[in-house]
C-alpha positions in Angstrom: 0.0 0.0 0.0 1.4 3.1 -1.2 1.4 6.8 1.0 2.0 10.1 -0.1 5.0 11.5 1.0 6.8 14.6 0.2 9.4 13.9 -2.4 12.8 12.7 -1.3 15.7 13.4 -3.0 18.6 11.0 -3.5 22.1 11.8 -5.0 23.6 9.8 -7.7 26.2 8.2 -5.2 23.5 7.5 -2.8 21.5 5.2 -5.5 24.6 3.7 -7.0 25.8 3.1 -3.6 21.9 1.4 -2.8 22.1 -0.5 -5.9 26.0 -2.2 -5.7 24.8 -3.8 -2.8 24.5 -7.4 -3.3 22.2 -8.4 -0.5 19.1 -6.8 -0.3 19.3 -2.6 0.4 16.5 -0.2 1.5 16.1 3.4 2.8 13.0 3.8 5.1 11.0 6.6 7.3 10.6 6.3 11.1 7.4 5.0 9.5 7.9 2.7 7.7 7.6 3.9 4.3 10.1 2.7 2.0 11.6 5.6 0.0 14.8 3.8 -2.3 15.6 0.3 -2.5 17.7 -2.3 -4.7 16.6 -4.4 -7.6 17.6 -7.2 -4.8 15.0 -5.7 -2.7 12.2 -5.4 -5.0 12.7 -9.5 -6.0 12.5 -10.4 -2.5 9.3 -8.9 -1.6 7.9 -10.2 -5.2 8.1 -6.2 -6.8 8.5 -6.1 -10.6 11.0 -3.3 -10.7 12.7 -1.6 -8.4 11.4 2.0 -8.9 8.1 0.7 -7.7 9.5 0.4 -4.1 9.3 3.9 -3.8 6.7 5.2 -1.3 5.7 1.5 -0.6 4.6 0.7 2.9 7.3 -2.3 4.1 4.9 -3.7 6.9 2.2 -4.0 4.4 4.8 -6.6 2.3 5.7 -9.2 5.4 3.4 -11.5 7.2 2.0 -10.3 10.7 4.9 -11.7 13.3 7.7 -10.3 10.7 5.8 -7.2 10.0 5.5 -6.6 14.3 9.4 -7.7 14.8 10.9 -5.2 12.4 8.1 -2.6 13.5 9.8 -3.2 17.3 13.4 -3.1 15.9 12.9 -0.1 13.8 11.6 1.5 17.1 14.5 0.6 18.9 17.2 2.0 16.0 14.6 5.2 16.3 14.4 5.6 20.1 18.7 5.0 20.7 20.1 6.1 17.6 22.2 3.0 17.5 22.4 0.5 14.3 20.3 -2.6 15.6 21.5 -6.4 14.1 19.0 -9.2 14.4 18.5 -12.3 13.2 15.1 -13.7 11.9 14.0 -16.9 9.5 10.9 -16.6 7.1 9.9 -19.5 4.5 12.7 -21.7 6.0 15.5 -19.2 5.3 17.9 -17.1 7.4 18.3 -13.3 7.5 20.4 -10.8 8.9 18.9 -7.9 9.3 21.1 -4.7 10.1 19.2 -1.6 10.5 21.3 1.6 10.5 19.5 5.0 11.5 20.9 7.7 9.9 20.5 10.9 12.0 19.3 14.4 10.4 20.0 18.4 11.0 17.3 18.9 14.0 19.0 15.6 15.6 16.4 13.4 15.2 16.5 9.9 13.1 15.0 11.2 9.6 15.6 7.9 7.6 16.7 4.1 8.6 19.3 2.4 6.1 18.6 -1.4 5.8 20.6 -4.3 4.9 19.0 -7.6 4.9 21.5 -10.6 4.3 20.6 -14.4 3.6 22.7 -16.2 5.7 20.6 -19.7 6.0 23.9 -21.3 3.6 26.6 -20.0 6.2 24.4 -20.9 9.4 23.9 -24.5 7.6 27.5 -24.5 7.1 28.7 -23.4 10.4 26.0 -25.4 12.0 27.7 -29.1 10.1 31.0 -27.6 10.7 30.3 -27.3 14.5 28.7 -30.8 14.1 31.7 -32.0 12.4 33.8 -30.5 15.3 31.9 -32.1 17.8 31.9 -35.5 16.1 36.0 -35.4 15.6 36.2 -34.3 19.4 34.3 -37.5 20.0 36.6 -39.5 17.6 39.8 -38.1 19.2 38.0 -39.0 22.8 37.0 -42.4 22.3 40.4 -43.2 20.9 42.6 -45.9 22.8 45.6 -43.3 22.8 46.5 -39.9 23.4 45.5 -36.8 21.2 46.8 -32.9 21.5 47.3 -29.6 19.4 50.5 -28.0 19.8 50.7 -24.5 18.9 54.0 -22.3 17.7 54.8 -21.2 21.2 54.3 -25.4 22.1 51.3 -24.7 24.2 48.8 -27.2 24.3 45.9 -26.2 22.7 43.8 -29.7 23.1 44.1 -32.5 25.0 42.1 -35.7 25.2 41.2 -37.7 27.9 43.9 -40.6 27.5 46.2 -38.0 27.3 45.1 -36.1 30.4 45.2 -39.8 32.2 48.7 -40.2 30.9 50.1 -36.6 31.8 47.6 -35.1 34.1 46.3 -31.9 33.8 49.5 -29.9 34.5 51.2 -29.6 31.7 50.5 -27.1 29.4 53.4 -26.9 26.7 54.5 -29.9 25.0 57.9 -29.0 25.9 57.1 -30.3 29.1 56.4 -34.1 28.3 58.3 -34.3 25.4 61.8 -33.8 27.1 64.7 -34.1 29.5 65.6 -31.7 32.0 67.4 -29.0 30.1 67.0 -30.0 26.6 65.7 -27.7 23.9 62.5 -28.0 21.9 63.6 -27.5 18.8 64.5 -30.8 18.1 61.7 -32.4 19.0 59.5 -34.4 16.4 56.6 -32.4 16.9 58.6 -28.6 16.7 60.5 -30.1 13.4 56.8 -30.5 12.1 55.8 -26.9 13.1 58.9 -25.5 11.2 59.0 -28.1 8.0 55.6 -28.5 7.5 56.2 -32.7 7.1 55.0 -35.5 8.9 56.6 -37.6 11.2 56.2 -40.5 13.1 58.8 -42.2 15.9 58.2 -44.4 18.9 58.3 -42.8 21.9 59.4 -44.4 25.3 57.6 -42.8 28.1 59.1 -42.9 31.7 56.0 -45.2 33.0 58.1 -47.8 31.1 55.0 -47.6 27.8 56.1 -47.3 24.3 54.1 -45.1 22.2 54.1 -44.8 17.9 53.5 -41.1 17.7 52.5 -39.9 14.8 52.7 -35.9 14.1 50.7 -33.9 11.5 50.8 -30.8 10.4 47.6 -28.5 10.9 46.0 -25.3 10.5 44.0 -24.5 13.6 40.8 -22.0 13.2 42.2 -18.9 14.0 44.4 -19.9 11.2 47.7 -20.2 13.0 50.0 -23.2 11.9 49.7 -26.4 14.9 50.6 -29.7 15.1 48.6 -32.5 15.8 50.3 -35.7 17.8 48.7 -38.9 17.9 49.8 -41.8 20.0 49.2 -45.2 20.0 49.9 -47.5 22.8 52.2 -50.4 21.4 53.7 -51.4 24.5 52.3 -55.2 24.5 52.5 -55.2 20.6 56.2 -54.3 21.2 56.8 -57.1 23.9 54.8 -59.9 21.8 57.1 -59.1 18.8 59.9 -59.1 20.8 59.3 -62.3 22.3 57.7 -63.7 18.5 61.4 -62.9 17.8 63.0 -64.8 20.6 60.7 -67.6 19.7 61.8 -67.7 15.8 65.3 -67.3 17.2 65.3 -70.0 19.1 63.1 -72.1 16.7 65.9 -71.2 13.5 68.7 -72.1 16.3 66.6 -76.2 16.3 65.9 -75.9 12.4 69.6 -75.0 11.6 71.1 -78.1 13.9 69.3 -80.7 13.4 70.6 -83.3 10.1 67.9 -83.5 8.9 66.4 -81.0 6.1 63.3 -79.1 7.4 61.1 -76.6 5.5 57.9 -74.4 5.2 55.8 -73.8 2.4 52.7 -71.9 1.8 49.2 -73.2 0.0 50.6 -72.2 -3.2 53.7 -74.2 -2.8 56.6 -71.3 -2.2 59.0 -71.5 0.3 58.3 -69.8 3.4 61.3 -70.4 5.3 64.5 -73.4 4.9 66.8 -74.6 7.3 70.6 -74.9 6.3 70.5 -78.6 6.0 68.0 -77.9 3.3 70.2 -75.0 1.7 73.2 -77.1 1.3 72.0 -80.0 0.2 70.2 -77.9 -2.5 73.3 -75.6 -3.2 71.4 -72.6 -2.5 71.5 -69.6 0.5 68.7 -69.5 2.8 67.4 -66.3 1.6 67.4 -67.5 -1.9 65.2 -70.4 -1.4 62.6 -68.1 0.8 60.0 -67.1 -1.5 60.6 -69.4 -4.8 58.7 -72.9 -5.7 60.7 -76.7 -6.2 61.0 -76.0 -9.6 63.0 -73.2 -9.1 65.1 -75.4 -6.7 65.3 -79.2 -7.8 63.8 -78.7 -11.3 60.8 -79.8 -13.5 60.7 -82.9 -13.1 61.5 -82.8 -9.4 59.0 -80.4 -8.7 55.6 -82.4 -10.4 56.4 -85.5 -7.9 56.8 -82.6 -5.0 53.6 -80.6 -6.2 52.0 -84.1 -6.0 52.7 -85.5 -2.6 52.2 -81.4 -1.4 48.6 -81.4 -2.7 47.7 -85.1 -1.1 48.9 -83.3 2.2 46.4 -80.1 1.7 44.1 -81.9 0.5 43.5 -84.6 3.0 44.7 -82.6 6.0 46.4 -85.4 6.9 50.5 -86.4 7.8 51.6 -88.2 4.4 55.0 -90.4 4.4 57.4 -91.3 1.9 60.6 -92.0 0.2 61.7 -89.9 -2.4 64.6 -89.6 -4.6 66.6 -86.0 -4.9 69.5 -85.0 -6.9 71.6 -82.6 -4.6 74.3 -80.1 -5.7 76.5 -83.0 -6.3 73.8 -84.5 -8.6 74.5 -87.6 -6.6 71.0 -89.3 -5.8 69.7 -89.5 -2.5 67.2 -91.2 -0.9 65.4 -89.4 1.9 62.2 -90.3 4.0 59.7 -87.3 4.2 56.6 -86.4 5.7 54.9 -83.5 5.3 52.3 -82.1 8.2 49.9 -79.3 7.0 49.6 -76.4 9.0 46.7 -74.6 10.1 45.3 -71.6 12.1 43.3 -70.9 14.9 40.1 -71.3 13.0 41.0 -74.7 11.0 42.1 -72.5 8.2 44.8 -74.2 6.1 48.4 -71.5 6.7 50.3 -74.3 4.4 52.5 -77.7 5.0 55.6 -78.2 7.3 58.1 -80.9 5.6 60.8 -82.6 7.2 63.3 -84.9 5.5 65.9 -87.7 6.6 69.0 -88.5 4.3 68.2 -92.5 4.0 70.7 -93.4 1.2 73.1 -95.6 3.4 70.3 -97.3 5.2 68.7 -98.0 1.2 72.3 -99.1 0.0 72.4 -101.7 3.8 68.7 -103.0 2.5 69.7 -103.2 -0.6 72.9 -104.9 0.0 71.0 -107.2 2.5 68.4 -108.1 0.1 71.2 -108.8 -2.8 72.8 -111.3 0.1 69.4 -112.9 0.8 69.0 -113.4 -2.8 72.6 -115.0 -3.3 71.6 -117.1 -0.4 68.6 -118.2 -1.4 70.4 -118.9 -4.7 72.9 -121.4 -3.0 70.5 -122.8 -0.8 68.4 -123.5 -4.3 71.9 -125.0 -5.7 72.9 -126.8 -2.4 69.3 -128.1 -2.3 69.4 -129.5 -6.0 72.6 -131.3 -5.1 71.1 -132.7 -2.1 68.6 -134.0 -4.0 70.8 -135.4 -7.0 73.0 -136.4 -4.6 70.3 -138.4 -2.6 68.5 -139.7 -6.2 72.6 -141.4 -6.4 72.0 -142.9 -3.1 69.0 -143.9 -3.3 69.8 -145.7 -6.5 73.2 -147.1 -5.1 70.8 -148.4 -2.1 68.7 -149.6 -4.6 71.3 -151.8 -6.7 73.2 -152.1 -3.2 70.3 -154.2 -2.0 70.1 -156.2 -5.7 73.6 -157.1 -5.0 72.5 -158.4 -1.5 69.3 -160.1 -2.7 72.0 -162.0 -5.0 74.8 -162.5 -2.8 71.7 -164.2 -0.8 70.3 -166.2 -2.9 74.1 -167.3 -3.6 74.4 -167.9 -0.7 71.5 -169.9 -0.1 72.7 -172.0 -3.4 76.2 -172.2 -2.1 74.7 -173.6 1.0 73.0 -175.6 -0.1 75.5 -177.1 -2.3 77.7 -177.6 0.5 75.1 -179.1 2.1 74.8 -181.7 -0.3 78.6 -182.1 -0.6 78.8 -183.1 2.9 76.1 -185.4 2.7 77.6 -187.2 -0.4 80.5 -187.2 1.2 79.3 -188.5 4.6 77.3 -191.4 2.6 80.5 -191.8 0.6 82.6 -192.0 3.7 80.1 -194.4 5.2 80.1 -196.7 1.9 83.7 -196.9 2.2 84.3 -197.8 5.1 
């Protein structure tokens, strides 16, 4: 609704001034009564052109509770003479509303210079920034190790709670708990971040006896002054378990490398994982050189598809398989050793690979060997001896045979010759007895 109003008159500089505002720009009465505004201005209250603000009544163009708000702020800009700022939202957006007075000859507020700015994007953004704040405050909180900000003069900006539990609340430069009595700060991880801008990371042994992988970052806090941001991770039992995983392989290499026999790990895809020095020297190869390759790069092609074989039977069946095997050494000299291979898995059945173990047989094959060749020779004289026997007994029994012919004839001889005599003496009895 429009008023009449006695013509105001506006410079050039005052309507250029009006119109290079970006946000939206009015001149007002004490009333009311809009006497100049933008192009800005005119689109935002739904006003064609911008000369048809002129002498329009601005309560008439908002809804009730704007229209009663700016009515009670223009008042106050009226009654103190001071700019008044607010903040108000209509249709789901966000304005800033600065209303200036400007103050005429007779000392009174003659006009009021607005400025109304949409700010809903900034608010939104400051809002999920503070948001995002809050939820990296909660990150660095709930983490197992210690967070802080250290600023150029190495004051401690922000601390988390594990590092508050670790330090206590006393220290307020990082100078502090990141030295020894007397030494400087400038060589300190952290400080060589401040002033090269690079990352670093080192393990840090704390007097409680922990041992901490600190990392530091470079940063840019809000005020925009360069920081540095230290993270710490406990690693103490990590630390210890390595060190004693280390003792352990130490101590297992120390078995592997004196015992005769060859010994080996492989994984499911049939590399070497690790070798023992019988193994090395009877292949002709380092250690290190057999870590990592397959058999065929070790015994050969042929070799290695009777290995890949009697590797797969172990995966596959889960199960300890024995056997004799044949290998040509360094010396290409064959060798007979007795394997088994044992797969091995991990805590939840998963197969990790096979463990192989090997025992230089040749002497005990060439012993058998000889042993059998002497059983054979045996068995071949006993086979002889035993033909002999037999031909030999055949002879007897056939001498035995024509021995007791002989007899049966020397009997019957005998029998003849006695008889003979028998009758000679009885001739020559009756003879005898004639005669005389």
């Amino acid at each position: 609704m429009k008023a009449p109003h006695p013509p105001t008159l506006f410079d050039d500089d005052s309507r250029a001034l009006i119109e290079a505002v970006t946000d939206v720009a009015y001149i007002m009465d004490s009333e009311g009564l809009i006497l100049m505004g933008n192009q800005v201005a005119a689109d935002r209250f739904g006003i064609r052109d911008k000369t048809e603000l002129a002498n329009t009544q601005l309560y008439s163009l908002l809804p009730q509770a704007s229209a009663d708000k700016r009515r009670s702020m223009v008042h106050m800009a009226v009654n103190t003479g001071q700019a008044v700022r607010y903040e108000d939202e209509e249709h789901g957006r966000i304005e800033a509303h600065s209303i200036i007075p400007v103050i005429g000859k007779n000392g009174r507020v003659s006009r009021l210079a607005v400025v109304v700015s949409d700010i809903t994007d900034v608010r939104r953004s400051s809002e999920d920034l503070r948001r995002e704040q809050q939820r990296q405050i909660f990150y660095m909180e709930s983490l197992p190790g210690f967070v802080f900000l250290m600023g150029q003069g190495h004051e401690i900006r922000y601390a988390n709670r594990s590092y508050k539990k670790l330090f206590g609340k006393g220290h307020s430069t990082g100078h502090a708990i990141l030295h020894k009595e007397g030494e400087e700060c400038p060589p300190c991880p952290p400080a060589a971040v401040l002033s090269t801008g690079v990352p670093r990371q080192w393990e840090w042994n704390l007097p409680q006896g922990r041992t901490f992988q600190a990392h530091a970052h470079p940063m840019t806090d809000t005020d925009g002054s360069a920081v540095v941001m230290v993270l710490g991770i406990d690693i103490t039992d990590r630390k210890q378990a390595e060190e004693m995983l280390l003792q352990t392989q130490s101590y297992q290499r120390a078995i592997l490398d004196n015992i005769p026999d060859i010994a080996w790990l492989k994984d499911t895809q049939g590399n070497y994982i690790a070798v023992n020095e019988a193994f090395a020297e009877l292949c002709g190869m380092d250690a290190d050189q057999v870590v990592g390759v397959n058999d065929e790069a070790v015994w050969g092609t042929m070799a290695a598809q009777q290995y890949r074989e009697r590797d797969q039977e172990t995966l596959l069946s889960g199960n300890r398989v024995k056997s004799e095997e044949m290998v040509l050494g360094r010396d290409r000299e064959p060798q007979w050793m007795e394997t088994v291979r044992i797969p091995v898995f991990d805590e939840n059945g998963q197969t990790l690979g096979m463990a192989g173990i090997a025992r230089n047989i040749t002497e005990r094959k060439i012993e058998a060997d000889r042993l059998a060749f002497s059983h054979k020779e045996l068995e071949r004289h006993v086979r002889q001896r035993t033909l002999e026997l037999e031909e030999a007994n055949r002879t007897l029994l056939m001498e035995i045979s024509e021995h007791k012919q002989t007899l049966k004839m020397l009997e019957t001889a005998k029998e003849k010759a006695e008889v003979a005599t028998q009758a000679k003496s009885t001739f020559l009895a009756n003879m005898s007895h004639e005669i005389r």
